[in-house]
N, C-alpha and C positions, 0 to 999 in steps of 0.2 A: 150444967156448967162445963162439961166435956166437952157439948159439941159447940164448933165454929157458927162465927157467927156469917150469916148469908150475905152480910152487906159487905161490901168492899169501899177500901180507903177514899179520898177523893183525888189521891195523885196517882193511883193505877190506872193502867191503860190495855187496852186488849192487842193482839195480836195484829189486828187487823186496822187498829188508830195508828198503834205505833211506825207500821207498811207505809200508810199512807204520811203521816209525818215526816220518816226519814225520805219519801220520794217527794216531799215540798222541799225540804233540804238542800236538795241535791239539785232540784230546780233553779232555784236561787242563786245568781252568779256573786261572786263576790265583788266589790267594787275594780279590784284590781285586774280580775279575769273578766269582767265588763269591758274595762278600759284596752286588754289585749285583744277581745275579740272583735271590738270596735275599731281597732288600730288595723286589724287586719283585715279587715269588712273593706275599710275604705281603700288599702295599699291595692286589693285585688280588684276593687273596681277601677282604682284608676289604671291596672292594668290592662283590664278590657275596655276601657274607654278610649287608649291610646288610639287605636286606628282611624277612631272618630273623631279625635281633639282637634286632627288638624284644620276640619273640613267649617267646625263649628268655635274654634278658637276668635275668628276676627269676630264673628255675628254675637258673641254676647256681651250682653250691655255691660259698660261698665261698674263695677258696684253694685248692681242689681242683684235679687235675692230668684231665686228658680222657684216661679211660683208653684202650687198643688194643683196636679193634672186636674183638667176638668171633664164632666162628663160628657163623652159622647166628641172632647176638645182633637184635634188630629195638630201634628206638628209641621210646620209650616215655616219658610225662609223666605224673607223679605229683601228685594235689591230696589235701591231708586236709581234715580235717573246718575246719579254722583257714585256709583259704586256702594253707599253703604249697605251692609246689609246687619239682619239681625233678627232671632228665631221666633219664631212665638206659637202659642199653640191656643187656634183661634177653633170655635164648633163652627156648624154648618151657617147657622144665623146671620155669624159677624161677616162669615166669607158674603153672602148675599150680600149684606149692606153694603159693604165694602168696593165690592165689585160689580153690584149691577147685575148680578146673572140670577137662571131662573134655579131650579134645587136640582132640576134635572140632568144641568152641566156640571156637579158634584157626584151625579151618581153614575157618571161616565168618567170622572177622573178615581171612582173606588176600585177595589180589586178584582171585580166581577169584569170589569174591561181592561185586564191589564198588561194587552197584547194588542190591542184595537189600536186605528190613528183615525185620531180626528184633530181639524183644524177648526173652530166654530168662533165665526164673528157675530159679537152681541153691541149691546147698544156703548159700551162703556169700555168692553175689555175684551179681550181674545182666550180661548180658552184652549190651551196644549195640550194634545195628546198622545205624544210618539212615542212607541214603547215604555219603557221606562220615566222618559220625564212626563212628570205631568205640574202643568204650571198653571195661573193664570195671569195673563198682562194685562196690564190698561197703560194709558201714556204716562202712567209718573213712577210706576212700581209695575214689579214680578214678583209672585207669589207662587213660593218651590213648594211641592206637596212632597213627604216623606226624604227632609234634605239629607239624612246620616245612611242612605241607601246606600251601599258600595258604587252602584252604575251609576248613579246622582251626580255623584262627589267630582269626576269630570267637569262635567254642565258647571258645576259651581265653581268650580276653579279657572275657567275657562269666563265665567262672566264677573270675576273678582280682577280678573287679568287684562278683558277687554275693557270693559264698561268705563273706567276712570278715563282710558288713555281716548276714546274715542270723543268727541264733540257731539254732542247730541240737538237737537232743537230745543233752541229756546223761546218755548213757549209763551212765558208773561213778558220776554223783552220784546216780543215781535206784538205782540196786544197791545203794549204800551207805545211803541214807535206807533200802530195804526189808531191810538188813542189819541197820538198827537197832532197824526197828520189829518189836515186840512181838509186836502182836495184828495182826486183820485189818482191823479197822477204821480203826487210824490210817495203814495201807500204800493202804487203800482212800480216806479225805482225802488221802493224798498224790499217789497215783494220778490223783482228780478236779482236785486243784489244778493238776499237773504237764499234764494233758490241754485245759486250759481257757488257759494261757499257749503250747499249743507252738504250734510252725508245722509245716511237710512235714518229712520227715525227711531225711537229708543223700542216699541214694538217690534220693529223688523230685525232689529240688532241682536234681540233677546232669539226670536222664532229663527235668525241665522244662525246663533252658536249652535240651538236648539237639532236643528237640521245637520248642523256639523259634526255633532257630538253622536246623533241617531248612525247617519250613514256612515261613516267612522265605524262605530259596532257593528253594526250589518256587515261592513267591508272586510274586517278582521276574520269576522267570522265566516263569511264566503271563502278566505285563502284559506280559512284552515280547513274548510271541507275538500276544497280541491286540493291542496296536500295531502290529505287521510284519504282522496276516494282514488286518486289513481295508481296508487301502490297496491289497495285493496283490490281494486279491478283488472289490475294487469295477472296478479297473484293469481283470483278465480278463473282466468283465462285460461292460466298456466295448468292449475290443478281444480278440479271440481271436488269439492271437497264439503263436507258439512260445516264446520269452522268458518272457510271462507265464506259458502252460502251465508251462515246468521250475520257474519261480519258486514254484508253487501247488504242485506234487509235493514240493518241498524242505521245503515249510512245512507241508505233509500226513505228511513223513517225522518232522519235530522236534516234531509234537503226538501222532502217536503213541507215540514215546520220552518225551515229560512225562508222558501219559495215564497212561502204563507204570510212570513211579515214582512218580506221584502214588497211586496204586491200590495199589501195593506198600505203602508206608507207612498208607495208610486200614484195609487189607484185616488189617493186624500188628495194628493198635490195634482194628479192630471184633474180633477174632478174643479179643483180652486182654477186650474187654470182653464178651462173651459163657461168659466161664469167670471166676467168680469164686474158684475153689480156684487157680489159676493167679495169679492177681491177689493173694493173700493170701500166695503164696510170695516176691513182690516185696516184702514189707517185713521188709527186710533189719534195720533197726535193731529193730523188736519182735523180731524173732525174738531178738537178740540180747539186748534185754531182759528177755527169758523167761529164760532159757539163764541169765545171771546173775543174776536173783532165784532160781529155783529153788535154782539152787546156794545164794545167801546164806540162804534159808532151811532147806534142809537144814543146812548149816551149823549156825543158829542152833538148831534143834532136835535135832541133834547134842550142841550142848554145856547147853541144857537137861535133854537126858534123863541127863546126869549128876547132876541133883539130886536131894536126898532125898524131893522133898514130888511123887506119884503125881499129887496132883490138879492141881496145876499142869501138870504133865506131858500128863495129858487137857485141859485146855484149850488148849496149845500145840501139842499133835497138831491140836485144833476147830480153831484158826485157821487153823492150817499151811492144812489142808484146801479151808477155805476159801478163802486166800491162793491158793491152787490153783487152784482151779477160776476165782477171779475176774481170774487172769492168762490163763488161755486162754478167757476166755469170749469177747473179742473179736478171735479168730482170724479169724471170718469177718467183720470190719467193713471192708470199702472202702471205702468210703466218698469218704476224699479222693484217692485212685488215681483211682474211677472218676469223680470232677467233674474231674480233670488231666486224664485222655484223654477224657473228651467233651468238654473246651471245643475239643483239637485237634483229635477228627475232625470236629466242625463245623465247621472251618478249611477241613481237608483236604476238607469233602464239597463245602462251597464253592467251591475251587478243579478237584474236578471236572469240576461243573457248571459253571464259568466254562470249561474245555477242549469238554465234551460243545457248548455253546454256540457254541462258535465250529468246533468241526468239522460241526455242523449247518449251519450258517452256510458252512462249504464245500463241503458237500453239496447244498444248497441254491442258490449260484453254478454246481455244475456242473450241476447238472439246466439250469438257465437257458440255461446256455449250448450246452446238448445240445439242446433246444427250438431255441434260435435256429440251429444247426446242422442240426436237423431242416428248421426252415423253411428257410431256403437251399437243402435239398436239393431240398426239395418244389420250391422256385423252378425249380432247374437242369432237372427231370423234364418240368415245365409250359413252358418252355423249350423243351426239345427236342422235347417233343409237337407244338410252333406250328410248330417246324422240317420236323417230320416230316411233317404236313399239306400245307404248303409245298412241302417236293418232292413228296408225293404229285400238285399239281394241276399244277408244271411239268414234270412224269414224263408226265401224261397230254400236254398238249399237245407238249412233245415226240418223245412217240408219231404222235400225228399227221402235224406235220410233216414225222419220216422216213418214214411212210408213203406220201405227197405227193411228197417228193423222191426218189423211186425211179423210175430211168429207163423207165416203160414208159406202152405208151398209155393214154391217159383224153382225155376228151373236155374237161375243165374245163381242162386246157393252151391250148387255141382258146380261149375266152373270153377278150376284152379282160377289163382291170380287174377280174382277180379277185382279185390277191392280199392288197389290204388289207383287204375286207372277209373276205375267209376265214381270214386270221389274225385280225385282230381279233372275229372271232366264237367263233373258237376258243381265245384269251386269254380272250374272256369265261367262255366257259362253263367252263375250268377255273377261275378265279377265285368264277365262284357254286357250282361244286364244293368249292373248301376253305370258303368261308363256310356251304355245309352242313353239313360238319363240324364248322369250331368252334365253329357252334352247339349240334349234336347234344353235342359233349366238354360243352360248356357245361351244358348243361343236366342230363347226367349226371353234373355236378360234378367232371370232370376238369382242369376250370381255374380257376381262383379268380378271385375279381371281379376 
């Protein structure tokens, strides 16, 4: 009856229940401190977000709910022909469908080339790749890869600005005018009319901000090298120094990296402008021009050859024909491609020669300063030569002296007063010994005046 009984209550708890209890507890927000940490979740995100509002403020839909990223989905900005634009985040799949291209013109717009330029025309669309932007166009839309990029946000603001104001071609109204026309000739005034009011087509319009917005960067960044390198290079001139040395290797490192994508970009656009069947695949809206008159005129001679009267019939076959040939005759005209890329590789050739200039220019500081290191050497050699003379003639008389000072007989020990002149005779004649010397160096130009 004394002793305890072994079992314990059923509402005790150990030491080690209770640890863990009181740490669910304390897990557990409460509804109110839910609601504050929630409050303050989103005030901080909209303050990081701020930088980026502005760029993505017009492009979301309106009333639309921000769907759940998807797998593998990348972020993607869309402009048409009218300015609108609006974000979306499409995977690799929908971009192929979309745009016609193979997987491989994705794995050139990924971060593995994200320094590279290319320009590549496919059947449908063009595919951008200068530095930073990476796009792809076809004639109705541009499709911005990574639009909340700081370098982006230019490019987009600059085609939010242009795109409305400009007139682009219109595609289904010029299809429809050669839907209606007849003969060849009034498709051919319409033709002339519609060529004499266009402007660039909406592909060209996009790859010119494109080009505007690239060289633009590159430019900025050339003056600021040559701001930073010739205070740097005049400095090492001045004083050779370790500071200055790492200062001139750092500035020799970042003009070889500009050098590098300035060259990349010139080497894309000389490479386009030396292929002009390449050139003629970039104009995405003709082709597309083609593509639907052809069709509107089969069409229309289609439902011609339902009529009774043959000779009609041959004359609307005549036009077609013509209509034909006069829609592909200016397949080969580049014309205004190739005045867009040569106004910018004169930009670009400009700014190479603005880099080659200025690494001349530290080529040309180190030569200077390897001269003036050269001479110092010379100095230190001509130096040690006067040294080396020098003890050569207290070497000799030295010699002497211990000779003299050696304990044995000689008769010139008996002699009063000899010591000062037999040293100083001996001081002499070493001394007109090294002045034979640096005259002989001298004179065989081992020492400089």
């Amino acid at each position: 009856m004394g002793r305890r009984s072994g079992k314990k209550p059923f509402f005790s708890f150990s030491k080690k229940g209770r640890s863990a209890k009181r740490l669910e507890m304390q897990l557990i927000p409460s509804p109110a401190e839910h609601h504050l940490v929630s409050k303050s979740h989103c005030s901080s995100a909209a303050v990081a977000d701020a930088p980026v509002s502005a760029a993505t403020a017009a492009a979301q839909p309106h009333g639309g709910k921000v769907a759940k990223k998807k797998t593998g989905a990348r972020l993607w900005m869309r402009f048409d022909r009218a300015g609108q634009s609006e974000v979306l985040e499409l995977e690799k799949s929908s971009i192929i469908k979309r745009a016609a291209i193979p997987s491989r013109d994705l794995r050139i717009l990924g971060p593995v080339f994200s320094h590279s330029s290319n320009i590549l025309a496919r059947e449908k669309a063009m595919v951008v790749n200068l530095e930073f932007i990476k796009a792809i166009v076809t004639a109705e839309e541009v499709l911005i890869l990574d639009p909340l990029c700081q370098e982006v946000i230019p490019f987009i603001d600059q085609l939010r600005q242009q795109l409305p104001i400009k007139s682009p071609f219109r595609v289904h109204d010029l299809s429809h005018d050669a839907q209606k026309s007849a003969t060849g000739e009034e498709w051919t005034k319409s033709n002339e009319a519609a060529e004499n009011e266009r402007e660039l087509p909406f592909e060209f319009q996009v790859l010119e901000i494109a080009l505007e917005i690239v060289c633009s960067y590159l430019d900025c960044s050339v003056t600021d090298l040559e701001k930073d390198a010739y205070p740097v290079l005049d400095e090492l001139a001045m004083n050779v120094s370790t500071k200055n040395l790492e200062r001139v290797r750092s500035l020799k490192s970042n003009l070889t990296r500009l050098l590098a994508r300035v060259q990349k970009v010139r080497d894309e656009i000389e490479q386009l402008l030396d292929d002009d069947v390449n050139m003629a695949h970039l104009y995405l809206t003709r082709k597309q021009m083609q593509i639907q008159q052809f069709e509107a005129l089969i069409a229309s001679a289609t439902s011609n050859s339902a009529g009774p009267h043959l000779t009609r019939l041959g004359s609307n076959a005549n036009g077609s024909a013509s209509i034909i040939s006069s829609i592909y005759a200016d397949d080969n005209d580049v014309e205004d491609l190739e005045m867009l890329l040569e106004a910018y590789f004169m930009q670009l050739d400009g700014m190479r020669n603005k880099i080659l200039s200025v690494r001349e220019y530290i080529d040309d500081t180190e030569d200077y300063v390897n001269i003036q290191l050269d001479n110092q050497r010379n100095e230190l050699i001509q130096l040690q030569l006067v040294l080396t003379i020098a003890s050569f003639g207290i070497a000799v008389d030295t010699l002497i002296v211990g000779a003299f000072a050696m304990n044995i007989p000689c008769e010139l020990y008996d002699m009063q007063h000899i010591f000062t002149p037999f040293v100083g005779g001996t001081s002499g004649g070493c001394f007109v010994i090294v002045l034979l010397i640096l005259v002989y160096a001298r004179w065989k130009k081992l020492l400089g005046p």
